[in-house]
C-alpha positions as CSV (number, residue, x, y, z in Angstrom):
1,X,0.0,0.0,0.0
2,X,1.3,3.2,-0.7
3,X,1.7,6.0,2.0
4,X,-0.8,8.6,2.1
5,X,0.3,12.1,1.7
6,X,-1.6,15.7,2.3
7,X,-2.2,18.0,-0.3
8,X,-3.8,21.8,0.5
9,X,-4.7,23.6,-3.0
10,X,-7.0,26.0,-4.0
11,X,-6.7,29.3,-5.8
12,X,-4.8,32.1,-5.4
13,X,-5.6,34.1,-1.8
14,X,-7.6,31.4,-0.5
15,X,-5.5,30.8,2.7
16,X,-3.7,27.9,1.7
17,X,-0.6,28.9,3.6
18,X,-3.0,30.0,6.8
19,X,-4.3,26.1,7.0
20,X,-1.0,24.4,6.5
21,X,0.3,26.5,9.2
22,X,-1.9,25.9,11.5
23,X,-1.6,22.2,10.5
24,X,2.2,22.9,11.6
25,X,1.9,24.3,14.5
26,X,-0.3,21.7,15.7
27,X,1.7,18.4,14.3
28,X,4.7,17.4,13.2
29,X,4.7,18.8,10.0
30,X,7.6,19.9,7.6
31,X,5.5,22.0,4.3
32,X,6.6,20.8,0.4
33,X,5.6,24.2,-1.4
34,X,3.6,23.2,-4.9
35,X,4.3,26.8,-6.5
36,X,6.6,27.5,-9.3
37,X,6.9,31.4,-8.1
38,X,8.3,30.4,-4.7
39,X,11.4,28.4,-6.3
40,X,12.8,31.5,-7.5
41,X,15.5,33.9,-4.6
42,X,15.0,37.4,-4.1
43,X,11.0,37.0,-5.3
44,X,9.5,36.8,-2.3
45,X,6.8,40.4,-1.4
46,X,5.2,39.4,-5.1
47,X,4.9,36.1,-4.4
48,X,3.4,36.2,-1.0
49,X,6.6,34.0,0.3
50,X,6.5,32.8,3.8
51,X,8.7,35.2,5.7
52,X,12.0,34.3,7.6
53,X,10.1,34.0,11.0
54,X,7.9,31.4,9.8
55,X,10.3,29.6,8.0
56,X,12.8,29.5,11.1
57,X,9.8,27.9,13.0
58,X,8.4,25.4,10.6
59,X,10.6,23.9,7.3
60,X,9.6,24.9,4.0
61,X,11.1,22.7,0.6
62,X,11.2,24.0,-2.9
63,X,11.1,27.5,-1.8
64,X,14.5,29.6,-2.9
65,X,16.0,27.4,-5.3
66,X,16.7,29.2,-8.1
67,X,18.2,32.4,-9.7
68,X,15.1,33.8,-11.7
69,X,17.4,33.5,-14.5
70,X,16.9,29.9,-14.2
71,X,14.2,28.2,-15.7
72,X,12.8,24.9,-13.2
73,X,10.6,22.2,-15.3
74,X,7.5,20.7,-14.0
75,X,10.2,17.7,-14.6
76,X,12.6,18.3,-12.0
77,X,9.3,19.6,-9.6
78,X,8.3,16.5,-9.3
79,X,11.8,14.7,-8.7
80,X,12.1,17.0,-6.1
81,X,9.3,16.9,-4.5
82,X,9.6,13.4,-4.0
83,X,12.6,13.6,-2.8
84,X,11.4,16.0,-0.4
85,X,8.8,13.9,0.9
86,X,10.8,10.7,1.1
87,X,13.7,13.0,3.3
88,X,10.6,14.1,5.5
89,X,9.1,11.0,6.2
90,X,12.6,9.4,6.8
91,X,12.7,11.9,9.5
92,X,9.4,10.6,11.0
93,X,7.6,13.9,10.1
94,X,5.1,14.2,8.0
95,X,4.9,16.4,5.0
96,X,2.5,18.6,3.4
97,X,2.6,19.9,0.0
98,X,1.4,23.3,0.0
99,X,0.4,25.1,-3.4
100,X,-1.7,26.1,-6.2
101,X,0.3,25.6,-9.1
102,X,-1.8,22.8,-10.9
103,X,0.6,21.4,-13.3
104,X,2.7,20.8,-11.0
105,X,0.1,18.7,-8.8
106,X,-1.2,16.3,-12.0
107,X,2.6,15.8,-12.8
108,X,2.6,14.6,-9.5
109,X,-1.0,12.7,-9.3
110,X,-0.3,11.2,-12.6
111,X,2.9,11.0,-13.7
112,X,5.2,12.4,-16.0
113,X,6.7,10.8,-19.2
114,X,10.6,10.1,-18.9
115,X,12.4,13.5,-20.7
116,X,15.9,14.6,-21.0
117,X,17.6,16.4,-18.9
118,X,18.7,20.2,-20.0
119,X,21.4,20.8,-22.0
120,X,23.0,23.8,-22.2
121,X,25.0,23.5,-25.6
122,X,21.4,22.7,-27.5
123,X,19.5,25.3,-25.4
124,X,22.3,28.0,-26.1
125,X,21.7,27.8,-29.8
126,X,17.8,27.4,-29.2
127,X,18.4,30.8,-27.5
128,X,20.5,32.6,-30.2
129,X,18.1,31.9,-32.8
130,X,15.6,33.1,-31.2
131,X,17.6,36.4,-30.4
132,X,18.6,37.1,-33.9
133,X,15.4,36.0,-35.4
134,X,12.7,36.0,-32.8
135,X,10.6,33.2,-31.7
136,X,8.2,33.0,-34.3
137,X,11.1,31.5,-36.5
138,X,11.6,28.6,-33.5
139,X,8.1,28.4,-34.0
140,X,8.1,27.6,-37.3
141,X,11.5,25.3,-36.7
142,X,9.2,23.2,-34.2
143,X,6.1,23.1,-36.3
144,X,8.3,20.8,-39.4
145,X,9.7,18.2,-37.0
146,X,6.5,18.0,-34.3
147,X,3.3,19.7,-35.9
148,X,1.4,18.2,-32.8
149,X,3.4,20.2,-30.4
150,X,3.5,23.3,-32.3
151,X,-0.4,23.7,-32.8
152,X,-0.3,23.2,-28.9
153,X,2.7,25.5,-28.3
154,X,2.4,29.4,-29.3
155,X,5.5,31.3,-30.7
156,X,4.6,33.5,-27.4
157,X,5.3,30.6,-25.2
158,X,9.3,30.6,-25.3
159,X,9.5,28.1,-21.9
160,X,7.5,25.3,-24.1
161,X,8.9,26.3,-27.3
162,X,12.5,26.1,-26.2
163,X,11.8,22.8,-24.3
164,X,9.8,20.4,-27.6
165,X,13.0,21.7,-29.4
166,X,15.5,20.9,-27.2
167,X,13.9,17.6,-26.5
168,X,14.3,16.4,-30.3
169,X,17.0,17.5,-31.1
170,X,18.6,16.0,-27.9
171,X,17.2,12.6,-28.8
172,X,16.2,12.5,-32.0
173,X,12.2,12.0,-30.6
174,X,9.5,14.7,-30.7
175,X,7.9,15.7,-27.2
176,X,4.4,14.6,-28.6
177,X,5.5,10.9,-28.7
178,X,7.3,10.7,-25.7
179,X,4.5,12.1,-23.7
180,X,2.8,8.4,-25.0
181,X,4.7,6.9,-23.4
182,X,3.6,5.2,-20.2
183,X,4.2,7.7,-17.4
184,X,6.0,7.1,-13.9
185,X,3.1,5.9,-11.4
186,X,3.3,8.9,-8.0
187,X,4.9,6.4,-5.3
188,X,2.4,8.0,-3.1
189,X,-1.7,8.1,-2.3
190,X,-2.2,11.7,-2.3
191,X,-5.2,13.1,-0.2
192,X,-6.2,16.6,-1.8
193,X,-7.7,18.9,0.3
194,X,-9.3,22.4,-1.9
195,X,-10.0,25.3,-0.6
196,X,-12.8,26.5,-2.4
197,X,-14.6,29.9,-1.3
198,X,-18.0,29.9,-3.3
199,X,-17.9,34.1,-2.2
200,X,-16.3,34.8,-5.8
201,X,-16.9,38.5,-4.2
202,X,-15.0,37.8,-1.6
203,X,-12.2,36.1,-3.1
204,X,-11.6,39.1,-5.6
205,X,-11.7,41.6,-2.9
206,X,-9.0,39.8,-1.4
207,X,-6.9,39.6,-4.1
208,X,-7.3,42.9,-4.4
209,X,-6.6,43.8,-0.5
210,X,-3.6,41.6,-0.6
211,X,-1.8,43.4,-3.7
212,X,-2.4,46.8,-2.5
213,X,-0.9,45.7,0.4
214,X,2.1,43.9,-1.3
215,X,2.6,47.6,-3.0
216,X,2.4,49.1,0.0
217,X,5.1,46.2,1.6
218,X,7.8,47.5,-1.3
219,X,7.0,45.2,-3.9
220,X,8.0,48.1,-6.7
221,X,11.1,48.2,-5.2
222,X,11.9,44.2,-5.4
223,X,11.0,44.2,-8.8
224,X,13.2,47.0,-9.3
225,X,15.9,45.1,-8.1
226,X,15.3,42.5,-10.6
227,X,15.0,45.0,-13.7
228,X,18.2,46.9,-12.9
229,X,19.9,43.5,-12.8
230,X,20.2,44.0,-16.1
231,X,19.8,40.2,-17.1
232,X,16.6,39.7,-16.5
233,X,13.5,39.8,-19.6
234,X,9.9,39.8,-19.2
235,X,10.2,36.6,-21.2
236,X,11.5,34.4,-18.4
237,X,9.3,32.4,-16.2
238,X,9.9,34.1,-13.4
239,X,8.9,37.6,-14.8
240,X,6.1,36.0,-16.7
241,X,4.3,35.4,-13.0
242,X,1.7,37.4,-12.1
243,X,2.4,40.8,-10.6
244,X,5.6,40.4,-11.7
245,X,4.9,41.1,-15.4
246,X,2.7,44.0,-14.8
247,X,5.2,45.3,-12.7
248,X,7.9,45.1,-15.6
249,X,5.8,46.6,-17.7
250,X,5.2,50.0,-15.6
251,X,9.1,49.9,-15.0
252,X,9.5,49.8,-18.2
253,X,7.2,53.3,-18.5
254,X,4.9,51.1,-21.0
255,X,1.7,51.7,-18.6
256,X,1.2,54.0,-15.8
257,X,0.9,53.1,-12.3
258,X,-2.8,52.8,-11.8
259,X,-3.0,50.8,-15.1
260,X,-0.4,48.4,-13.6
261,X,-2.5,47.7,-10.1
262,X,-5.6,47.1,-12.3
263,X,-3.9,44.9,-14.7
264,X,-2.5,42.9,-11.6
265,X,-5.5,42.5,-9.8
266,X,-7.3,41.5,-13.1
267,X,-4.4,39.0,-13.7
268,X,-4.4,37.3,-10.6
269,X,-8.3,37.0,-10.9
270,X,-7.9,35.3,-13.9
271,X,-5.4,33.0,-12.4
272,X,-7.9,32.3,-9.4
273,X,-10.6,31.5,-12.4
274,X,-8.6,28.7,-14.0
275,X,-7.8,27.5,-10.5
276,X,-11.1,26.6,-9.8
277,X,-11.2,25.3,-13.2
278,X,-8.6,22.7,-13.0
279,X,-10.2,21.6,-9.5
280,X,-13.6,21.1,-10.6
281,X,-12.5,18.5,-12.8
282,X,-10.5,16.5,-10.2
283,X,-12.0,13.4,-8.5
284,X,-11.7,12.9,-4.6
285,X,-11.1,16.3,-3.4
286,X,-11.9,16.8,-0.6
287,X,-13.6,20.7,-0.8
288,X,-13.3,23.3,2.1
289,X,-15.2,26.7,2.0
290,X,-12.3,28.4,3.6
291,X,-9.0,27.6,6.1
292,X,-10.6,26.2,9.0
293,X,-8.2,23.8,10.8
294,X,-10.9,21.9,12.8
295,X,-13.5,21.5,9.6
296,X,-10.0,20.2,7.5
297,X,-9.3,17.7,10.2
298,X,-12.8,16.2,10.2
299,X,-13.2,15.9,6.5
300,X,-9.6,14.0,7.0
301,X,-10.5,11.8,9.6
302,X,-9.6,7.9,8.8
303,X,-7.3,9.3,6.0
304,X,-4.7,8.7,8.6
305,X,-2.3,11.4,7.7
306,X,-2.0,13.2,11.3
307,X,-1.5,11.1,14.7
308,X,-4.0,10.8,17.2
309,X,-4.2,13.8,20.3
């Protein structure tokens, strides 16, 4: 039988990271973050990172692992993570993944087909194509050896595009038939537990408090930080995440100020919407209205995941 492990989802600003602390504080609990802005150093008002206080008193994975030059696959997420949650329960703790970023979840859930690993020589000249001739001529490189993944891929999507070309011409295969591969069973039962506020309202005003608030915090001045870097682009992954784009953008003296909060708001709405999305169409979950530790630990009862008081 595999081992049961607890999942806490839901979309953006729904207290996810109130539960699991509370979860924390009351067991032994060590948190696997499921969110592919947290992996990335010196991003942390924007992406609503647990602060150094909490994570002195309860251990965070997968949180500060790379330069936001660096790009980090839903790939090596999911090595990781079970890595992470084999080292926690090694330790006799028990872990908790913590997130909202759903492809990294159903990588998880359901496996991933066996890719290559980066490399740099093939992704270097990927790179300088697209520099001297832009991505719609990748685009177009893509779409004659793997049609498939280039009517699923847009020239916009550089991340993806890069990636199916990389792929084939490290091995000769095309993404689109090794994803048919059969795909590596999760070694783990995972118990998923949504937050799901049906207050749509609510949720938006939220979002809204909490990014007024993140302005107000210096989150100008973090991405400011990463602009005058100098080799950072609003291309990246990292820029690309929510907030973070908008931001750019208003650096850049493309929109004004006001523009940029609305846009942000708007954009993190939208993320919220294909949350809830995703979840709906996921059997098993186990739904919550909002981050109520007691109500969580009922709907878990016999799930066996915390010990008994």
């Amino acid at each position: 039988m595999k081992p049961s492990v607890l999942v806490v989802t839901g979309p953006t600003a729904s207290g996810k990271s109130d539960l699991a602390i509370e979860m924390a504080r009351e067991f032994p609990v060590e948190i696997v973050s499921v969110d592919s802005a947290l992996v990335y150093h010196t991003m942390d008002i924007g992406t609503a990172k647990p602060d150094e206080k909490i994570r002195a008193e309860i251990p965070h994975h997968l949180i500060d692992i790379r330069d936001p030059l660096d790009p980090y696959s839903v790939a090596e997420f999911r090595v990781d993570a079970i890595d992470a949650i084999r080292t926690i329960r090694d330790r006799g703790r028990i872990p908790l993944l913590v997130g909202g970023t759903m492809l990294y979840l159903k990588a998880l859930r359901d496996g991933i087909a066996d890719l290559p690993p980066a490399d740099e020589s093939v992704r270097a000249g990927i790179l300088d194509q697209a520099k001297t001739e832009g991505w719609p001529a990748v685009h177009a490189r893509l779409l004659e050896v793997d049609p498939q993944a280039a009517a699923r891929i847009t020239a916009h999507d550089s991340q993806r595009l890069q990636r199916a070309l990389e792929v084939y011409e490290t091995t000769g295969e095309t993404i689109t038939s090794l994803h048919r591969v059969k795909k590596s069973e999760c070694p783990f039962h995972l118990i998923e537990v949504a937050i799901m506020p049906s207050d749509r309202k609510a949720l938006h005003q939220r979002i809204e408090e909490r990014f007024t608030r993140m302005l107000s915090e210096g989150f100008l001045a973090e991405v400011a930080a990463l602009f005058e870097r100098g080799d950072l682009n609003p291309d990246l992954p990292s820029i690309k995440a929510v907030g973070y784009r908008q931001a750019w953008a208003y650096l850049r003296g493309e929109i004004d100020h006001e523009t940029m909060r609305e846009r942000a708001i708007i954009a993190t709405r939208q993320l919220a919407k294909r949350q809830y999305t995703w979840l709906r169409s996921w059997k098993d979950l186990k739904i919550l209205e909002s981050p109520d530790l007691p109500q969580a630990l009922k709907i878990l009862e016999g799930a066996s995941i915390f010990p008994l008081s």
